[in-house]
C-alpha positions, 0 to 999 in steps of 0.5 A, spaced: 731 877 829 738 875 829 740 882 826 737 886 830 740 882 836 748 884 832 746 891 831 743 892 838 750 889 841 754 892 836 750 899 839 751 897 845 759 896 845 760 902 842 757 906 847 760 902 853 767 903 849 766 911 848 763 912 855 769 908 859 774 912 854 771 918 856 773 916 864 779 914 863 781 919 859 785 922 853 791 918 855 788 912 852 790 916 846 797 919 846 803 916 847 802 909 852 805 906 858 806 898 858 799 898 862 796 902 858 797 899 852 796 892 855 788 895 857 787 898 850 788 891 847 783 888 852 778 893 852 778 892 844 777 885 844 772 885 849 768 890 845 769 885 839 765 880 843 760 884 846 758 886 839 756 879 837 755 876 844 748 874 843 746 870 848 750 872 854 752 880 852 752 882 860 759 878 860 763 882 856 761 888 858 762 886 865 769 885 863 770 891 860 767 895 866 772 891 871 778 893 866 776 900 866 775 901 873 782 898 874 785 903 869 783 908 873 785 906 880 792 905 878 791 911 875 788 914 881 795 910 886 800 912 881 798 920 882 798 919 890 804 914 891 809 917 886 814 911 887 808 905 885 810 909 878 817 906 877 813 898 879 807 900 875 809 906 868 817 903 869 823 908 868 827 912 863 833 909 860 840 913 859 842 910 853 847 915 851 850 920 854 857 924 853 859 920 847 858 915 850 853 909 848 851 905 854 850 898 852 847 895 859 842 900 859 840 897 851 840 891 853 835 893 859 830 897 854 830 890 850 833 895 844 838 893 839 843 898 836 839 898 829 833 901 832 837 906 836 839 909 830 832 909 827 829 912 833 834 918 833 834 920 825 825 920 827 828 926 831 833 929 825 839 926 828 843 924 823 849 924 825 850 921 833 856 926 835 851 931 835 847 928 842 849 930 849 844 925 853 839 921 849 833 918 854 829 912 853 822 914 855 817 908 859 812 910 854 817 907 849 819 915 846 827 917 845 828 923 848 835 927 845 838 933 848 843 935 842 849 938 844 849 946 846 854 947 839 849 943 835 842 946 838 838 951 834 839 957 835 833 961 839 831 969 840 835 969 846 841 967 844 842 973 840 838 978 845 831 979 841 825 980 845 819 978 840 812 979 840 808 974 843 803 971 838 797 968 839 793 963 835 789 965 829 781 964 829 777 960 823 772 966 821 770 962 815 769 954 814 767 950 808 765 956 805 760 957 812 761 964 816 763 963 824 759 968 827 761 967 834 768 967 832 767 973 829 763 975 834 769 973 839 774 977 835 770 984 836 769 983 828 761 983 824 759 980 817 760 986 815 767 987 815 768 980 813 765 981 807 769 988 806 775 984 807 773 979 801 771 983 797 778 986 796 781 980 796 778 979 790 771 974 792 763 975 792 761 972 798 764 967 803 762 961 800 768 961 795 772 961 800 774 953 804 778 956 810 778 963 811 783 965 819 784 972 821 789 974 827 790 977 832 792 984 827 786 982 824 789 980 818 785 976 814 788 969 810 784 966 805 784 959 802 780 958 796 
């Protein structure tokens, strides 16, 4: 009996945890802010509970019902009250700018100068006379601005205009035809299977990936 109390509680809290991430929305998933991080620990443990609370499981998911609710108010408060985000997100930090490293704002952000270095070779600089302005974000980020000798180089920089592109589209997966991508693209099944045949292939079953772009052009992987 036992049993099947654990597995409908662990049911349950699965559920209570899809649908409250569902509310408060993808942000949850990507870089988070002080708040954030705090809630997501929260909702987590309390989730635990509630998957083997047996005699009271109402009050764990009570628990994480307020703190989602509280999430998206402050959510809610940030978006209409733009100063409440200094109190509640924080603010980014100049940690270099010029040449320049600046110690009290170092200190601020809680980081050492060890950590500094790490964090600017994770966004491939090496050499720290290559920055202009590198940023401490509230979520935790490093933002660098590289100097304008030391950036990479872009089509306008020498007078090219190129073509837009545009994102390829799976007509092929697990050895499966996508019809409605195909369908979607002006294309049939008949042209695909022209286009195997060329490359060499039977039938799409022997093809793991199979794109095909804007040109239509297709690229298969076997």
């Amino acid at each position: 009996m036992e049993i099947i109390k654990v597995v409908l509680t662990s049911v349950l809290s699965a559920a209570s945890l899809f649908i409250i991430a569902k509310i408060m929305g993808h942000k949850q998933m990507s870089q988070l802010d002080f708040f954030d991080y705090i809630t997501g620990i929260t909702i987590g443990s309390i989730a635990a509970e509630l998957a083997t609370e047996l005699e009271e499981p109402l009050k764990p998911l009570v628990a994480m019902i307020i703190y989602g609710i509280i999430t998206v108010s402050l959510t809610f408060i940030t978006s209409k009250f733009p100063k409440s985000r200094k109190f509640i997100n924080g603010t980014p930090t100049i940690i270099m700018n010029g040449g320049k490293i600046y110690r009290k704002n170092m200190k601020k952000a809680k980081m050492d100068l060890s950590e500094f270095m790490v964090m600017c070779r994770q966004e491939g600089y090496f050499n720290l006379n290559d920055i202009q302005t590198a940023i401490f974000e509230y979520n935790g980020r490093l933002t660098v601005l590289p100097k304008a000798t030391k950036r990479p180089v872009n089509p306008n920089d020498m007078n090219i205009v190129p073509k837009s592109e545009t994102i390829n589209t799976e007509v092929i997966m697990d050895g499966r035809i996508l019809e409605e991508n195909l369908t979607r693209l002006g294309l049939d099944r008949n042209w695909l299977e022209n286009q195997l045949k060329c490359q060499g292939y039977k039938n799409a079953k022997e093809i793991f990936l199979g794109i095909c772009d804007a040109n239509n052009e297709l690229t298969l992987f076997a």
